[in-house]
C-alpha positions in Angstrom: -19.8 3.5 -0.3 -18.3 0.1 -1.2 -14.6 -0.6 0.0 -12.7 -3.3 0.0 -10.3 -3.9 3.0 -7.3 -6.5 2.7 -5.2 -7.2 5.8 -1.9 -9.3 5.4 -0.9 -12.4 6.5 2.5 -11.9 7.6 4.2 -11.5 10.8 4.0 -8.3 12.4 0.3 -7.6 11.2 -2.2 -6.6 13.8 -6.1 -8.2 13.8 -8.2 -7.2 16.1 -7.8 -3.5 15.8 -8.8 -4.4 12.1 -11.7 -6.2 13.0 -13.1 -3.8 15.7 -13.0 -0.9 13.2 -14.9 -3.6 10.5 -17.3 -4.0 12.8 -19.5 -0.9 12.9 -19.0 -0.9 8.9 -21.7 -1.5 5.7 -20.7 -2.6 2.9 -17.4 -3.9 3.4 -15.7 -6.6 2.0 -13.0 -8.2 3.8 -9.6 -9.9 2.2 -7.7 -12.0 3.8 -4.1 -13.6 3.5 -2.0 -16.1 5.6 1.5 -16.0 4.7 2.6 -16.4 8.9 0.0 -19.2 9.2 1.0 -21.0 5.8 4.5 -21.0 6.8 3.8 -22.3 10.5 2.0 -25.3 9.4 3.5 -26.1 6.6 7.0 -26.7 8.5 4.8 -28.6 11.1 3.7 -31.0 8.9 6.9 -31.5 7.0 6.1 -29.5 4.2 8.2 -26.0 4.2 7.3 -23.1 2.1 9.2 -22.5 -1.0 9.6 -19.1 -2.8 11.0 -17.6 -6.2 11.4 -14.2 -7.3 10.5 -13.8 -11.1 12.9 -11.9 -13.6 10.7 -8.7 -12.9 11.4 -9.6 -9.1 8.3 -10.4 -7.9 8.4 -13.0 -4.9 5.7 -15.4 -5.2 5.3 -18.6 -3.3 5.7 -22.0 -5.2 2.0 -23.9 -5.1 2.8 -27.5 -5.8 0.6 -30.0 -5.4 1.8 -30.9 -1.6 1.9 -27.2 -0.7 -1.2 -26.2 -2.2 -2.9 -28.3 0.4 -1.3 -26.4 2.9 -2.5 -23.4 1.5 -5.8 -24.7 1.5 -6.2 -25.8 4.9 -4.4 -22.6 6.5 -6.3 -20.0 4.7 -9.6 -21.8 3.8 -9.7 -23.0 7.4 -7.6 -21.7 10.6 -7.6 -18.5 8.9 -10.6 -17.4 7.5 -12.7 -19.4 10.7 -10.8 -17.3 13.2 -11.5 -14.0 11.4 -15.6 -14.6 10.9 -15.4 -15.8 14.5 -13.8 -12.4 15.7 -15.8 -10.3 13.5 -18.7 -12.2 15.5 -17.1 -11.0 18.7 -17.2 -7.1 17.8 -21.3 -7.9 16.8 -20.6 -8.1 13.0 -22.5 -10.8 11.1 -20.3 -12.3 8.1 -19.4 -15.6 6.2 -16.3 -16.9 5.0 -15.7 -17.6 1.3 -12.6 -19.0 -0.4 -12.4 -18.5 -3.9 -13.6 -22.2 -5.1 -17.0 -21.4 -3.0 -20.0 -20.5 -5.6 -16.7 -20.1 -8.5 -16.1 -16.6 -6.6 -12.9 -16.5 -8.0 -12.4 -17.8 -11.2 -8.9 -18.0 -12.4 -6.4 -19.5 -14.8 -3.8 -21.9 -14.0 -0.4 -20.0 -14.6 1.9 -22.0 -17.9 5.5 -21.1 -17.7 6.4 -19.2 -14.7 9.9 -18.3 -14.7 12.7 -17.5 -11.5 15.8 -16.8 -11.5 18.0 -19.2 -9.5 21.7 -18.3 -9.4 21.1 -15.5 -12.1 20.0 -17.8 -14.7 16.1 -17.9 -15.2 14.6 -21.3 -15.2 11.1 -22.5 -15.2 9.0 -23.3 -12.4 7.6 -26.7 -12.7 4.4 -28.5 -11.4 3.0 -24.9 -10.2 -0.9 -24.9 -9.2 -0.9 -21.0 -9.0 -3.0 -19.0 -11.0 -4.1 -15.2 -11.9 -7.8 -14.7 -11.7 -9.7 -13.6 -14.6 -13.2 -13.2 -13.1 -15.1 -12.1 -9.7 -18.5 -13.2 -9.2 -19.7 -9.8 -7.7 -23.3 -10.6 -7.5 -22.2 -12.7 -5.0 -20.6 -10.4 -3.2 -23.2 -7.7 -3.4 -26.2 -10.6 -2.2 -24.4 -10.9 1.1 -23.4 -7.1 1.1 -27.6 -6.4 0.5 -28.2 -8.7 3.4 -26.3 -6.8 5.4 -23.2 -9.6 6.1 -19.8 -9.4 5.5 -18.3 -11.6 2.9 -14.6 -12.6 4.5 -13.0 -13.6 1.1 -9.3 -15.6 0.6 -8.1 -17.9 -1.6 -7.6 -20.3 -3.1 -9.2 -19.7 -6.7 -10.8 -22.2 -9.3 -10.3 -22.8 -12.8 -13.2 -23.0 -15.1 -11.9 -27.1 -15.4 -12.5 -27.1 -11.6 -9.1 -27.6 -10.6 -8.1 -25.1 -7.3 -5.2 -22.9 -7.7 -3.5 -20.7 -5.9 -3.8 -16.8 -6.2 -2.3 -13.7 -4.3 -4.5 -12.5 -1.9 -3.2 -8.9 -2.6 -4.7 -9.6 -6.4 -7.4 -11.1 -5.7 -8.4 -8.1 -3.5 -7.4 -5.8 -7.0 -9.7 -7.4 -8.7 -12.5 -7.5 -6.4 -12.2 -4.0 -5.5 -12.4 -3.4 -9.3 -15.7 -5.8 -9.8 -17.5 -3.7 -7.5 -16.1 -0.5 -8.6 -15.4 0.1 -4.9 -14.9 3.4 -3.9 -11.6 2.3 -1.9 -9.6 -0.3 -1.6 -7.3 -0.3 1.8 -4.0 -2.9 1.5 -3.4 -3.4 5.9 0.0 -4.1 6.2 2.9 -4.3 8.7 4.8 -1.2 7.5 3.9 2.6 7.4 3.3 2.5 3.9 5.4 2.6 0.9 8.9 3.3 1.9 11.7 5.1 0.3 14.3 3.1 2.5 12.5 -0.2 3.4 14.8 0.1 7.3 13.2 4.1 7.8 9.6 3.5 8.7 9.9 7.6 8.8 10.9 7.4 4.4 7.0 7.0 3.8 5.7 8.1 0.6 2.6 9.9 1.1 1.1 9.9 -2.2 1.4 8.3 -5.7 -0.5 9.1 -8.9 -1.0 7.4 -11.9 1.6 9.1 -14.1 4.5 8.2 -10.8 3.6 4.3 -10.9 6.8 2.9 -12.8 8.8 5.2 -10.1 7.5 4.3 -7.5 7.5 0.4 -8.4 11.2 0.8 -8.6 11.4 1.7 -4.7 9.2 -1.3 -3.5 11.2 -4.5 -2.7 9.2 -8.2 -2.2 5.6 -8.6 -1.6 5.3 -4.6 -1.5 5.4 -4.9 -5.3 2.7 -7.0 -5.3 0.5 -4.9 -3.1 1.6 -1.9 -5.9 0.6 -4.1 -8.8 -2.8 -5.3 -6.7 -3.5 -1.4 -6.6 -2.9 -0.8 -10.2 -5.1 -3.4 -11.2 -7.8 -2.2 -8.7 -7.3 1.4 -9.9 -7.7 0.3 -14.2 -11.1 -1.3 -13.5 -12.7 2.1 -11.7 -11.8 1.7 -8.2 -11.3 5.6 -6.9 -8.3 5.3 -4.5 -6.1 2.8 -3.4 -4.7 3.1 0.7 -1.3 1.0 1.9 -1.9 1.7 5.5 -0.3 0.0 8.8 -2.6 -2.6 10.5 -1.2 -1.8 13.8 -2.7 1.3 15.1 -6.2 2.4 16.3 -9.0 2.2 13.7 -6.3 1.6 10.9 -9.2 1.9 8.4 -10.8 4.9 8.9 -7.0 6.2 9.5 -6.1 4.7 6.3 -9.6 6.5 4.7 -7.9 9.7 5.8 -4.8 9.1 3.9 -2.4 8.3 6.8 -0.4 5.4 4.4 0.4 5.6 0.9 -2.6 6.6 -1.4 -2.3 5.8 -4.9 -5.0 7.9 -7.2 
């Protein structure tokens, strides 16, 4: 059984119960994103993150040119180094891969994002995000066949060979759908999907197909995202889809068992 197993970036999100429960795992692949990390050094080096929601109120973050090398050396680098290194610690062998290594991600540079600023909607210039179009999984299966686990982030590539930005939580849709994983387990640092995002007790257990626009009306931020990420995952044959906490013992195999959100 093939899964896929993103954990989040963001504050609040817990690693090394993640990565001991990875460890004794086949066949894993493991997303990562950096959102904490991207925001810490970009402030230290002068270069603050910047974020717009879009008229369907997604929040994305703005990838300019300056940022995108932020991006770049947080996740690409701090990031992705410190999670191969503690997968090392628990005794698992993997390799880290952004999305310009071997073209694993190939994407398309995004043309005419919109946000709304002070309820108009106005276009986002000079942009270098992108939405990926393509996942190398014979890649991914090489390294699953040799028995490491590929630690995948982003950024992404463009067929022109310029390096854009993606959402982690996407780019773990589509590779979940590539391989036709049998799951694909979104770590974050909230129960699940909520009903009230301030009652971690509102969880909804379980979301099918039919109950998507529903329950995309409840989520608020980057849980759309995550929603979309599973949607996507789910059209290209991936069986189930878990939003599970990252913060309590073996959160994969509890996630496995259903304790999150499953969406089927």
């Amino acid at each position: 059984m093939t899964i896929v197993v993103k954990v989040g970036g963001a504050l609040g999100n817990a690693i090394d119960p993640v990565l001991a429960d990875l460890a004794g795992r086949r066949n894993v692949v493991l997303v990562h994103g950096g959102s904490a990390e991207i925001d810490r050094l970009g402030t230290a080096l002068g270069r603050p993150s910047e974020y717009y929601t879009s008229p369907s109120g997604v929040v994305s973050r703005k990838s300019d040119p300056a940022h995108l090398e932020v991006v770049v050396l947080a996740l690409a680098g701090k990031v992705q180094t410190e999670l191969v290194a503690g997968l090392g610690r628990f005794g698992a062998p993997a390799v880290g891969l952004s999305g310009v290594d071997g073209r694993l991600l190939l994407a398309r540079r995004k043309a005419g994002a919109r946000a709304v600023v002070d309820g108009r909607v106005v276009r986002v210039t000079d942009d270098r995000s992108g939405s990926i179009e393509h996942v190398d999984a014979a890649l991914l299966r090489l390294l699953l066949g040799a028995g490491v686990m590929p630690v995948v982030g982003p950024p992404a590539v463009t067929a022109e060979g310029e390096i854009v930005n993606v959402d982690a939580d996407r780019a773990a849709g589509a590779i979940a759908a590539a391989l036709r994983a049998e799951a694909l387990v979104l770590l974050t640092n909230v129960p699940g999907l909520l009903r009230d995002r301030n009652d971690p007790e509102s969880r909804v257990p379980h979301v099918a197909r039919a109950e998507f626009d529903a329950a995309l009306s409840l989520a608020e931020g980057r849980m759309r995202k995550k929603l979309l990420a599973g949607q996507e995952a789910l059209e290209g044959g991936t069986s189930r889809v878990i939003l599970a906490p990252s913060t309590r013992p073996d959160p994969v195999a509890a996630a496995l068992r259903g304790e999150g959100t499953v969406l089927e």
